[in-house]
C-alpha positions as CSV (number, residue, x, y, z in Angstrom):
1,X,6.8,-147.1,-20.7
2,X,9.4,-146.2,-23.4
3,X,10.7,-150.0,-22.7
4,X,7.4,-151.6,-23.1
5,X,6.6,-149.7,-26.3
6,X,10.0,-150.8,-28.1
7,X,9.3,-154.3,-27.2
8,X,5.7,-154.6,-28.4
9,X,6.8,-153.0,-31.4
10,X,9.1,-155.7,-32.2
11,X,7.0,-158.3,-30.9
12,X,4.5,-157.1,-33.4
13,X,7.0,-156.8,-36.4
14,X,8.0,-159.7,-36.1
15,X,4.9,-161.2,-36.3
16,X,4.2,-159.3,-39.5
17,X,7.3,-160.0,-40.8
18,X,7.0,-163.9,-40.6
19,X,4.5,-163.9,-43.1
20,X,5.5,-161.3,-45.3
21,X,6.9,-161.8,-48.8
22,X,7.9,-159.2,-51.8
23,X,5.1,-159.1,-53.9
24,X,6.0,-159.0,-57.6
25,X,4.8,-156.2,-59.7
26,X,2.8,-157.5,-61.9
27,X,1.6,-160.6,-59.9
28,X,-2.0,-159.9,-58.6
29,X,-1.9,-160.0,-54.8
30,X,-5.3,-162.2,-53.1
31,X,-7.5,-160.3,-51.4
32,X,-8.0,-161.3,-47.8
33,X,-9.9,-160.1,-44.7
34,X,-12.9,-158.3,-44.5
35,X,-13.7,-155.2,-46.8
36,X,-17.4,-153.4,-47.0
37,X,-19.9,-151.4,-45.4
38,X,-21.2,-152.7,-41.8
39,X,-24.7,-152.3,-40.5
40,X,-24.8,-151.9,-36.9
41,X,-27.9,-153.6,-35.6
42,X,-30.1,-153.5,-32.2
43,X,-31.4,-156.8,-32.7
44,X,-34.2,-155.3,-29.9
45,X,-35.4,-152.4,-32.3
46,X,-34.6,-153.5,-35.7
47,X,-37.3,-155.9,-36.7
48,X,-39.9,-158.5,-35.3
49,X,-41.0,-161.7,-36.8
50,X,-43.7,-163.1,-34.2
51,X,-46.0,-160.4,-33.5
52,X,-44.3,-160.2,-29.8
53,X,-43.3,-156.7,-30.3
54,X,-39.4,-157.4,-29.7
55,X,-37.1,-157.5,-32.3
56,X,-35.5,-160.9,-32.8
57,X,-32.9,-163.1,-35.3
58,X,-35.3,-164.3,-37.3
59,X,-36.6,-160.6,-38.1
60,X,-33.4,-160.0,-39.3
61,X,-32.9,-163.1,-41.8
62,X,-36.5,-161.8,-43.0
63,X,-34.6,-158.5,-43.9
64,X,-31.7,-159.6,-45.6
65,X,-32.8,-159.2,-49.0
66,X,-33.3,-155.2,-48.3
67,X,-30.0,-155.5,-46.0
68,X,-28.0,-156.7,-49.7
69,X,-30.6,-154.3,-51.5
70,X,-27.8,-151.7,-50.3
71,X,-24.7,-154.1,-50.5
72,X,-24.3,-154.2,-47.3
73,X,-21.0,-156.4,-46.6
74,X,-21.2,-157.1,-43.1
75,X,-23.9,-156.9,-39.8
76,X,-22.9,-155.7,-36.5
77,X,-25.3,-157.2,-33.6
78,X,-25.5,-155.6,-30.7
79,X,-25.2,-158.0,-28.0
80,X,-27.5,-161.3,-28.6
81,X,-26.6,-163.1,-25.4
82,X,-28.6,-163.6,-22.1
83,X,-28.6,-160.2,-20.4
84,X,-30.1,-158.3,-17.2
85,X,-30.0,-155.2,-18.8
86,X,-32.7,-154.5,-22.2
87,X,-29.6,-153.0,-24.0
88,X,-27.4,-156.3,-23.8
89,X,-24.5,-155.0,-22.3
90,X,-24.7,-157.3,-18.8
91,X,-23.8,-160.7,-20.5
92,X,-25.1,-163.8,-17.9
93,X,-24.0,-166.6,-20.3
94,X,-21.2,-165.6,-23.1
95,X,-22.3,-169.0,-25.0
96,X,-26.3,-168.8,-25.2
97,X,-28.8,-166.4,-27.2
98,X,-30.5,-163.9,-25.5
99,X,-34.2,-165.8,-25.2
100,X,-36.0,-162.8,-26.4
101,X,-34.3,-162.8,-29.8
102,X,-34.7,-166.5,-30.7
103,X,-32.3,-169.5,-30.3
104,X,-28.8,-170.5,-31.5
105,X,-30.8,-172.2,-34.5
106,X,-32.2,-169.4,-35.4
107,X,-28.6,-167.6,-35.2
108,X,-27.2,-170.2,-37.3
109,X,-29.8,-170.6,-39.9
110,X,-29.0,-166.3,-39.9
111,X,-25.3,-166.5,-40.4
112,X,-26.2,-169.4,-43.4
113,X,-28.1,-167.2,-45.2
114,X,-26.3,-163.9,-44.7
115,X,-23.5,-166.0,-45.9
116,X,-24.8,-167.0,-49.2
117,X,-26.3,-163.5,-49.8
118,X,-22.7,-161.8,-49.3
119,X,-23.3,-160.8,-45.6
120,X,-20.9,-161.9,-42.7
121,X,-22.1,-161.6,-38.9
122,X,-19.8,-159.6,-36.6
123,X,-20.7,-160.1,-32.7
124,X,-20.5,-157.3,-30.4
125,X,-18.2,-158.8,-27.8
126,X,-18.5,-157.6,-24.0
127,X,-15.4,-158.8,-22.7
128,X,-14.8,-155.7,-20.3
129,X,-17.1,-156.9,-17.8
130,X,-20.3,-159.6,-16.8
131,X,-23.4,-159.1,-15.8
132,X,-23.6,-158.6,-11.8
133,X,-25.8,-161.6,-12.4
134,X,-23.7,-163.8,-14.2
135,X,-23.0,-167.3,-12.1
136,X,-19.5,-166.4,-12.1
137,X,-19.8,-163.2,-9.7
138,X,-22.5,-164.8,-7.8
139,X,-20.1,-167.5,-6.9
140,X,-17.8,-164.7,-6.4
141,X,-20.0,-162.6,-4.0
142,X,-20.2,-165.9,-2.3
143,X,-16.4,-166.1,-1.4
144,X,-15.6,-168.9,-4.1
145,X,-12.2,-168.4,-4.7
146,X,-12.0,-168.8,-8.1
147,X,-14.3,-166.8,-9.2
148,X,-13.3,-163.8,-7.0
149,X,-10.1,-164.3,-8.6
150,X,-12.7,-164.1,-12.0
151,X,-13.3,-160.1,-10.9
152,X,-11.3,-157.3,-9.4
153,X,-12.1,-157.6,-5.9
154,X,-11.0,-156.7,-2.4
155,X,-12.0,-157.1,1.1
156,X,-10.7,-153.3,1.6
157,X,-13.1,-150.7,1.9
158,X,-12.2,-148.7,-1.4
159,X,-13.6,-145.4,-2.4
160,X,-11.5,-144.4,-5.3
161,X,-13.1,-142.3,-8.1
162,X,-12.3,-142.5,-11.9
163,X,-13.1,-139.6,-14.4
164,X,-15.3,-138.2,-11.6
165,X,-17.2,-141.0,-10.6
166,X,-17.0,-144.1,-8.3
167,X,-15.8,-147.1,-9.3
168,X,-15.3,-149.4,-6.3
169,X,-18.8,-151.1,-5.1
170,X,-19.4,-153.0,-1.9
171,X,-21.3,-156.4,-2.0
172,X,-21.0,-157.9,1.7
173,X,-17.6,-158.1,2.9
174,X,-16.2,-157.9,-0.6
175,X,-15.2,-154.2,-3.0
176,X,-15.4,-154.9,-6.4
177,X,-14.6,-153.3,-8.9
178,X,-17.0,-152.1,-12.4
179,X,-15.7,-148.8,-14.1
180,X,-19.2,-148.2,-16.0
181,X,-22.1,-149.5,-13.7
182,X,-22.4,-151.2,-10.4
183,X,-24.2,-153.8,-12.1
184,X,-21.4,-154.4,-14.8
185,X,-18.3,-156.1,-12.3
186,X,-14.9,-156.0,-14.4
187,X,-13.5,-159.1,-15.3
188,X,-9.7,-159.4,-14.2
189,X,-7.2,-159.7,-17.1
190,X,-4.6,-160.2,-15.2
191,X,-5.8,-163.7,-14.3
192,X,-4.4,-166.4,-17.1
193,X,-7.8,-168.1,-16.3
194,X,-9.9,-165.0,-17.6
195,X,-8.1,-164.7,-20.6
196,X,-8.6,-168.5,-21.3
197,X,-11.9,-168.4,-21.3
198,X,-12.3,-165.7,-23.5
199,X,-10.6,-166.9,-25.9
200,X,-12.1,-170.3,-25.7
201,X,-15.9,-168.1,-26.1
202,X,-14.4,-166.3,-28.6
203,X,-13.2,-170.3,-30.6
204,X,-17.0,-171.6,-30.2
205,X,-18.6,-168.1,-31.7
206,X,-16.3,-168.2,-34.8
207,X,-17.0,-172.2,-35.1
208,X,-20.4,-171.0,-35.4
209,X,-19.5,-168.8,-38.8
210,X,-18.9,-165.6,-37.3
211,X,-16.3,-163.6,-38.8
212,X,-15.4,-160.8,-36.2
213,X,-15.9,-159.4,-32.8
214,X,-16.7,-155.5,-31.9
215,X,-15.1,-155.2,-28.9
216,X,-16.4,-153.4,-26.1
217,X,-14.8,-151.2,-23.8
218,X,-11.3,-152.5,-25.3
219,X,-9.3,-149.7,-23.7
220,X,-10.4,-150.8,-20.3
221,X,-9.7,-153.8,-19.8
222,X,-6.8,-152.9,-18.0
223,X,-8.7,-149.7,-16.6
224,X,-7.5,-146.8,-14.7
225,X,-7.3,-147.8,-11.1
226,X,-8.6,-151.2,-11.3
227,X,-6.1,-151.5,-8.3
228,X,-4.9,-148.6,-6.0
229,X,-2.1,-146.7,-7.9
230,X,-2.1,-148.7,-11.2
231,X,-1.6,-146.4,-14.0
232,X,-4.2,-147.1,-17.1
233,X,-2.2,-149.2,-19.4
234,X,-2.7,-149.6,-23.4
235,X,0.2,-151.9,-23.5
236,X,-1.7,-154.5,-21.8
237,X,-4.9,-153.9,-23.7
238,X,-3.0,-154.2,-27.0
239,X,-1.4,-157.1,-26.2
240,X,-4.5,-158.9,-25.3
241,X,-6.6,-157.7,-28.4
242,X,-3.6,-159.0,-30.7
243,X,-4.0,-162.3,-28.5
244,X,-7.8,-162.4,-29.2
245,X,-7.1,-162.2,-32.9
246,X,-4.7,-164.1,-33.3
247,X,-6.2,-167.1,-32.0
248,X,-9.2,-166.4,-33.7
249,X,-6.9,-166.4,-37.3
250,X,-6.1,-170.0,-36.3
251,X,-9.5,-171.2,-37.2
252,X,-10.5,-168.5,-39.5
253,X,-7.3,-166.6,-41.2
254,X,-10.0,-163.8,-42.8
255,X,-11.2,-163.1,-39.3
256,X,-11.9,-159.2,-38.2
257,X,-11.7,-157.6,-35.3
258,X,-13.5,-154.1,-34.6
259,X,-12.6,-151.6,-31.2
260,X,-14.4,-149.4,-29.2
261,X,-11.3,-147.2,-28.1
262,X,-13.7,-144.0,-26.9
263,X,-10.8,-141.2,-26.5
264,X,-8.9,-139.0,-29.0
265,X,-6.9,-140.2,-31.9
266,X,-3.7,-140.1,-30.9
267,X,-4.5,-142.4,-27.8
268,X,-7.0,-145.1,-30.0
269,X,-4.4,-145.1,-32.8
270,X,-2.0,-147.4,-30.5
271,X,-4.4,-149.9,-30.8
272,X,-4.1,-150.0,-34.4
273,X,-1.4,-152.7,-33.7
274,X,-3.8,-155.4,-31.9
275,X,-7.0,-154.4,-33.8
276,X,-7.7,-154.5,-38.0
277,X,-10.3,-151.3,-36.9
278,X,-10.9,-148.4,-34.4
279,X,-14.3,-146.9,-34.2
280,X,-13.0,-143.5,-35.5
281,X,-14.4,-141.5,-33.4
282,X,-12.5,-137.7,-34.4
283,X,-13.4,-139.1,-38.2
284,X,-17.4,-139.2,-36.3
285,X,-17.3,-135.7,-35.3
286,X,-15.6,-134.4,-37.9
287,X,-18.0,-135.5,-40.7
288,X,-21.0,-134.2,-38.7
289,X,-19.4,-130.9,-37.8
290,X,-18.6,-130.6,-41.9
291,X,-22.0,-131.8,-43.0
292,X,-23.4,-129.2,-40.6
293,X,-21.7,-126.5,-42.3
294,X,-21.5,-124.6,-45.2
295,X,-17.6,-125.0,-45.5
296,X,-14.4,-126.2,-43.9
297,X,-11.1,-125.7,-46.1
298,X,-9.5,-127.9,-43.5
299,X,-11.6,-131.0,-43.9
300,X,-9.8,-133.3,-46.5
301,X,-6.5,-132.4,-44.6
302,X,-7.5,-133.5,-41.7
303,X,-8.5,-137.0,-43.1
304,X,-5.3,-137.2,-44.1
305,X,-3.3,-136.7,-40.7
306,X,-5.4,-138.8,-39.4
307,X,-4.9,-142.0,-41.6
308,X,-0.4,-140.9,-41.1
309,X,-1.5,-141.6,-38.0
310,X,-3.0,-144.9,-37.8
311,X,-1.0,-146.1,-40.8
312,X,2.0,-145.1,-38.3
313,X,0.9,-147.8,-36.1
314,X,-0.6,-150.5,-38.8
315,X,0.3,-150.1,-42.4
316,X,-2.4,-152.5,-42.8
317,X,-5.2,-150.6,-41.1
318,X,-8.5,-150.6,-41.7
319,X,-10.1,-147.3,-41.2
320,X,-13.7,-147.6,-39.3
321,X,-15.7,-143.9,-39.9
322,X,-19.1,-143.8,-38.6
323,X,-21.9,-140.8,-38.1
324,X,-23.5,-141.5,-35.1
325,X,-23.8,-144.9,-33.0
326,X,-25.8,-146.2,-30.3
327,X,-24.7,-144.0,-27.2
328,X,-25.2,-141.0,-29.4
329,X,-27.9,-139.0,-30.3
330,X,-28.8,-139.7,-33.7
331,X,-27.4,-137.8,-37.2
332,X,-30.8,-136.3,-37.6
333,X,-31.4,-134.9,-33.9
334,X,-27.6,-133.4,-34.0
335,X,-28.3,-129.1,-33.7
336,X,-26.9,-128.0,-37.2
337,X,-28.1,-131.0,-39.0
338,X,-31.6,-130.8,-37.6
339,X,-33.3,-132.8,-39.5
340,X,-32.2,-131.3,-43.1
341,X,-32.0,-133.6,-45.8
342,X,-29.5,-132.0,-47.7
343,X,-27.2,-132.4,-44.6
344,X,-28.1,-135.8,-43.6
345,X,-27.6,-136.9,-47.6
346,X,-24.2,-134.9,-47.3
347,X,-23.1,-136.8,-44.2
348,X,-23.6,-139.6,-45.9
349,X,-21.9,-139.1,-49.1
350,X,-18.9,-138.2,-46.9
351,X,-19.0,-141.0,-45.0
352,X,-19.2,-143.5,-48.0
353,X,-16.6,-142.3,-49.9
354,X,-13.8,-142.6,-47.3
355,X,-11.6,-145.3,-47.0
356,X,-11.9,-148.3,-44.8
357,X,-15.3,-150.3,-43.7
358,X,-17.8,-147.5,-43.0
359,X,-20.5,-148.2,-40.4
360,X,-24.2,-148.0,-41.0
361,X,-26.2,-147.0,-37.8
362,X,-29.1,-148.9,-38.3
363,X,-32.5,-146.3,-39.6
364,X,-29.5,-143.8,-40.6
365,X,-30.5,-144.9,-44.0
366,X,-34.2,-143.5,-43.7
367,X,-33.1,-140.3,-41.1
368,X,-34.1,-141.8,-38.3
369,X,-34.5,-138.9,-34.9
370,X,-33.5,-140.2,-31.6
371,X,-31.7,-138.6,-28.3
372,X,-30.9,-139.0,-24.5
373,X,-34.4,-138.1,-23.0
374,X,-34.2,-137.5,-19.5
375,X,-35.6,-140.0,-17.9
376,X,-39.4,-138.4,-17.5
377,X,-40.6,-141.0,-19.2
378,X,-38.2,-144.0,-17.5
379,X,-36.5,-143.6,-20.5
380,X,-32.8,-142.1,-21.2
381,X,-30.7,-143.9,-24.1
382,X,-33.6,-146.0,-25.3
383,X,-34.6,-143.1,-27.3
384,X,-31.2,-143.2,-29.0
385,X,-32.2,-147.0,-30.4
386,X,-35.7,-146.5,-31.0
387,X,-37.6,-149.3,-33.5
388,X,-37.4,-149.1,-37.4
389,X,-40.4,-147.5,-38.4
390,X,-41.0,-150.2,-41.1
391,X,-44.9,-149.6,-41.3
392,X,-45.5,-153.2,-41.9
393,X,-46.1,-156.3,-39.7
394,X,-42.0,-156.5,-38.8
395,X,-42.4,-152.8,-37.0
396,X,-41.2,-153.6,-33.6
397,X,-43.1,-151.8,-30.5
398,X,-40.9,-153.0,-27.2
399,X,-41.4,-149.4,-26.5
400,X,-43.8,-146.5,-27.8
401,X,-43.1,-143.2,-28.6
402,X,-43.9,-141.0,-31.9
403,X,-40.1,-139.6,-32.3
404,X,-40.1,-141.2,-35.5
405,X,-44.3,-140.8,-36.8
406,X,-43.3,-138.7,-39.3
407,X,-39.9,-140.9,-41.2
408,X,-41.0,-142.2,-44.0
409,X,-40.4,-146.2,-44.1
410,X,-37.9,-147.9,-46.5
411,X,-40.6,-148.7,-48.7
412,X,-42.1,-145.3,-49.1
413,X,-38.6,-144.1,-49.3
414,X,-37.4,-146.3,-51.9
415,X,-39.9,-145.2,-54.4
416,X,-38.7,-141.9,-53.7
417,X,-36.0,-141.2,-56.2
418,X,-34.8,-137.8,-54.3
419,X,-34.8,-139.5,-50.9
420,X,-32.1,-140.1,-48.4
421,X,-32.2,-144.0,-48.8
422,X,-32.1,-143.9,-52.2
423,X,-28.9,-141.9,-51.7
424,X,-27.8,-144.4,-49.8
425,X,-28.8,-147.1,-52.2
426,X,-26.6,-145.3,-54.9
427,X,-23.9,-144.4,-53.8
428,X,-23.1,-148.0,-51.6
429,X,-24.0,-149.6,-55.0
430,X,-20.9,-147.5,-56.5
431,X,-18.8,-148.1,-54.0
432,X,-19.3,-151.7,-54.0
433,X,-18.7,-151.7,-58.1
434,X,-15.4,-149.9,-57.8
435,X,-11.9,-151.3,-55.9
436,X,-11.0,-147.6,-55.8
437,X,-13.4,-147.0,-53.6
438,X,-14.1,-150.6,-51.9
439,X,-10.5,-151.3,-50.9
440,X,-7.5,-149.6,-49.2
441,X,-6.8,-147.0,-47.6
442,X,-5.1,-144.1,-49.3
443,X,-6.4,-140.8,-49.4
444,X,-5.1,-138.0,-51.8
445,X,-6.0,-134.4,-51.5
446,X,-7.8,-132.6,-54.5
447,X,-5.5,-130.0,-56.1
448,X,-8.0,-127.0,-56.0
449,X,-9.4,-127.8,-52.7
450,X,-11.2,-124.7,-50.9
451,X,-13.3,-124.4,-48.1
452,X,-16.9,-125.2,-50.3
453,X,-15.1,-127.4,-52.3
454,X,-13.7,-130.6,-50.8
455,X,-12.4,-133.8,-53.2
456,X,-9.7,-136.2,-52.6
457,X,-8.5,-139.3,-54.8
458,X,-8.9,-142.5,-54.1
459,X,-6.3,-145.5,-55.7
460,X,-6.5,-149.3,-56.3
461,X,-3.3,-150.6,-57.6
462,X,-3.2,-154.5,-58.1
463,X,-0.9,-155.9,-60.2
464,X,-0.8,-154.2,-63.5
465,X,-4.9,-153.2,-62.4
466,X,-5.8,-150.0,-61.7
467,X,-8.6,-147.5,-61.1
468,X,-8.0,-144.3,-59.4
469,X,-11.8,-142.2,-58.6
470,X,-11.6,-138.3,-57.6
471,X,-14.1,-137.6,-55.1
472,X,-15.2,-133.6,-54.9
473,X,-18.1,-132.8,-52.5
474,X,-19.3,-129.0,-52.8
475,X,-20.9,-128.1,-49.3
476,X,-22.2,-125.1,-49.9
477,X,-25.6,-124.1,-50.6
478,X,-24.7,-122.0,-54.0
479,X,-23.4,-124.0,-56.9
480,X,-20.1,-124.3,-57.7
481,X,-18.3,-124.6,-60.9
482,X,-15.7,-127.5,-61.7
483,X,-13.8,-129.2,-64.2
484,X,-13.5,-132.9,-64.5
485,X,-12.0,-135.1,-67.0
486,X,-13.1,-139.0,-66.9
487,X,-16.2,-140.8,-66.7
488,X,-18.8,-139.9,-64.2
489,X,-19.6,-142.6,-62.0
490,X,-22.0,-140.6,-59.3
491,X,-23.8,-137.2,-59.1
492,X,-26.5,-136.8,-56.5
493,X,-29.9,-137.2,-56.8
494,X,-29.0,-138.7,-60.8
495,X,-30.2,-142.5,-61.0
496,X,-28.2,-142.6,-64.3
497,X,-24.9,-140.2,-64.6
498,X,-24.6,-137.9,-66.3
499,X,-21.4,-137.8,-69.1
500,X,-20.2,-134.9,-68.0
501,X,-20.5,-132.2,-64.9
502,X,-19.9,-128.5,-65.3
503,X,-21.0,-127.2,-62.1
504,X,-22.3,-129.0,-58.7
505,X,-25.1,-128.2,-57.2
506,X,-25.6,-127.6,-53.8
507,X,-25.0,-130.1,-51.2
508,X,-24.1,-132.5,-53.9
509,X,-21.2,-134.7,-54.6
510,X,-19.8,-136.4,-57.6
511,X,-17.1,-138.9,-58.2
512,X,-15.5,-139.3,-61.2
513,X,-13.4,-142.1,-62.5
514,X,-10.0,-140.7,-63.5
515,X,-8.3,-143.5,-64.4
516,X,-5.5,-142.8,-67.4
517,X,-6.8,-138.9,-67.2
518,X,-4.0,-136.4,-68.0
């Protein structure tokens, strides 16, 4: 192991050293790659444009004007090819559109004019595994050679378990492998042919305009026991991902590529040297266990360690902190936040002021409930990526339930001035104004940091530009008293800021250009 990490840390250096150059002082560097807030999208739930009740592509091209109304940067789809499953995570054909949501047209006329509004399309890329009803294991079920080379199989009779459950499923005379779900067969990375033809689905997506992948699964694509005494191994994984991208760079140099790496830091950090982003997961619960709080003096420190850590691995890295996602129970529906818009506007202060290329949950914006129902209803994660509750012709209704009968729509919202999507209106409009807080990915604790008061700095050096911003969020529910020199560039619940802030109130953040301060 020790071996195999020296050599793909060289292999990697010197593929960032080859196009490295000393930057001069005062010469400007270009800004490359992708940089902004993502939305994550279920394409099923998030808006309907033909009355039919699911939601589609052309729903979402109808919504990009309230998508840029909160400078949104960048979309996440959930899977949008043909699928056997209503989530999208059983792909059947990698190069098609998922008939229910509309046609490649449709796709293309959306990536057109997210592209002139701003807005680049990132594709949620299941790689991991097919569809048990993908052509290429039914030719595999039937003996085809190729294509049972396509999969992990076996004609053994295998019964080996994996975090507790099984793994290995019998189809005729053949054990094949699929870590999640029997209906989900792993594909077999360790076939040159499988890697091939990823990489050429991955070519004729980007030729279509899209400008990165999320990558499902991406630590188990060389899973745990995917053959009888094979140890799980990142190296491989990594390798691959740095593959992915870099053939993707060869037709589009900007191109981004996002991970699902679903473990603890120190394990998802590795892959900080094949991927530009990690869904930060410890960044996740730590933000919701703060926001749920009246306190936590370690908070801003721990930030910190964890960005040594990736930066350890990437210098480059781009830091990916989320709230809550789609096999998660919703921000709102967490115990300790329940429902309290002081939290949920907290949350999200926090989350937009970190460094990196936050993610959006789609209805986060409005406070959207959802959880993992039992299944007394037939339902279990559907209620975790329930419809937008629009109130308007768009609403979608693939399934009915009154979680959400009382969140207000964006529309009633927005002419709220105290409400959560204004919040998030404001302070993504700020963020997107200022390179302190837009770009890079340093992070400097606040010197009178205590455990209700919680600020950091944030720097953009350019050239002879730049802005540094000090970030302080008090989350307590008394009002605490600071002192700030600058110009005020955000204070809760203020439309317009204020010129100067003496005391915070509770649950309230403000950030404060400090710029040339003493």
């Amino acid at each position: 192991m020790i071996k195999k990490l020296l050599l793909l840390v060289t292999f990697l250096s010197l593929v960032v050293l080859s196009g490295c150059t000393t930057p001069q002082t005062e010469t400007p560097k270009e800004i490359t790659g992708l940089h902004g807030t993502i939305y994550q999208i279920f394409v099923r739930s998030f808006a309907d444009s033909d009355g039919d009740g699911i939601g589609d592509l052309n729903g979402i091209t109808q919504k990009l004007d309230y998508l840029q109304s909160l400078n949104v940067k960048a979309l996440w789809l959930m899977p949008i090819q043909p699928n056997s499953a209503y989530h999208g995570y059983e792909v059947t054909d990698y190069y098609g559109i998922n008939p229910e949501y509309g046609t490649m047209d449709d796709f293309q006329n959306l990536v057109n004019k997210a592209k002139e509004k701003g807005i680049e399309i990132i594709l949620d890329m299941v790689i991991n595994h097919s569809s048990h009803k993908h052509p290429w294991f039914i030719e595999a079920m039937k003996g085809d050679p190729k294509y049972l080379n396509y999969y992990v199989t076996t004609t053994k009779s295998m019964s080996d378990t994996v975090d507790g459950k099984q793994v290995w499923h019998q189809n005729g005379k053949y054990s094949y492998y699929a870590y999640f779900f029997y209906t989900q067969p792993d594909l077999n990375f360790f076939n040159p042919e499988v890697q091939e033809e990823l990489i050429n689905i991955g070519k004729f997506w980007v030729n279509l305009g899209v400008k990165g992948f999320r990558i499902d699964g991406a630590m188990h694509l060389y899973a745990t026991r995917e053959y009888p005494d094979q140890a799980y191994n990142w190296f491989d994984n990594v390798l691959f991902l740095h593959k992915l991208r870099t053939e993707m760079r060869k037709k589009d140099p900007d191109f981004y590529t996002l991970g699902e790496v679903w473990t603890d830091a120190n394990a998802y950090s590795l892959y900080y040297q094949g991927l530009d982003s990690a869904v930060d997961f410890d960044i996740s619960n730590l933000l919701v266990d703060t926001a749920s709080k009246n306190g936590n003096d370690n908070y801003v420190n721990r930030i910190v360690k964890l960005y040594n850590l990736y930066r350890e691995q990437n210098p480059d890295f781009i830091g990916a902190p989320f709230l809550r996602n789609h096999d998660m129970d919703r921000l709102a529906s967490i115990p300790g936040i329940d429902n309290n818009l002081a939290k949920m506007r907290m949350a999200a202060e926090m989350l937009l002021t970190l460094p990196g290329n936050p993610i959006i949950y789609y209805g986060e914006e409005i406070g959207m409930l959802g959880w993992k129902t039992d299944g007394t209803h037939g339902w279990y994660d559907e209620t975790r990526r329930l419809p937008l509750p629009w109130a308007d012709a768009s609403e979608t209704f693939w399934i009915s339930t009154n979680i959400n009968k009382d969140v207000k729509s964006p529309t009633v919202q927005a002419g709220d001035a105290n409400s959560l999507w204004n919040t998030y209106r404001r302070i993504l409009k700020v963020r997107a104004e200022n390179k302190a807080l837009h770009y890079g990915n340093t992070l400097e604790p606040y010197e009178l940091n205590n455990y209700r008061l919680q600020g950091y700095y944030r720097t953009y050096t350019n050239g002879s530009e730049t802005q540094k911003v000090l970030i302080i969020h008090n989350l307590d529910i008394t009002p605490q008293d600071i002192s700030v020199s600058g110009r005020i560039l955000y204070l809760t619940n203020q439309e317009t800021a204020p010129s100067t802030v003496t005391v915070l109130p509770p649950k309230t953040t403000v950030i404060v250009d400090v710029t040339g301060a003493s």
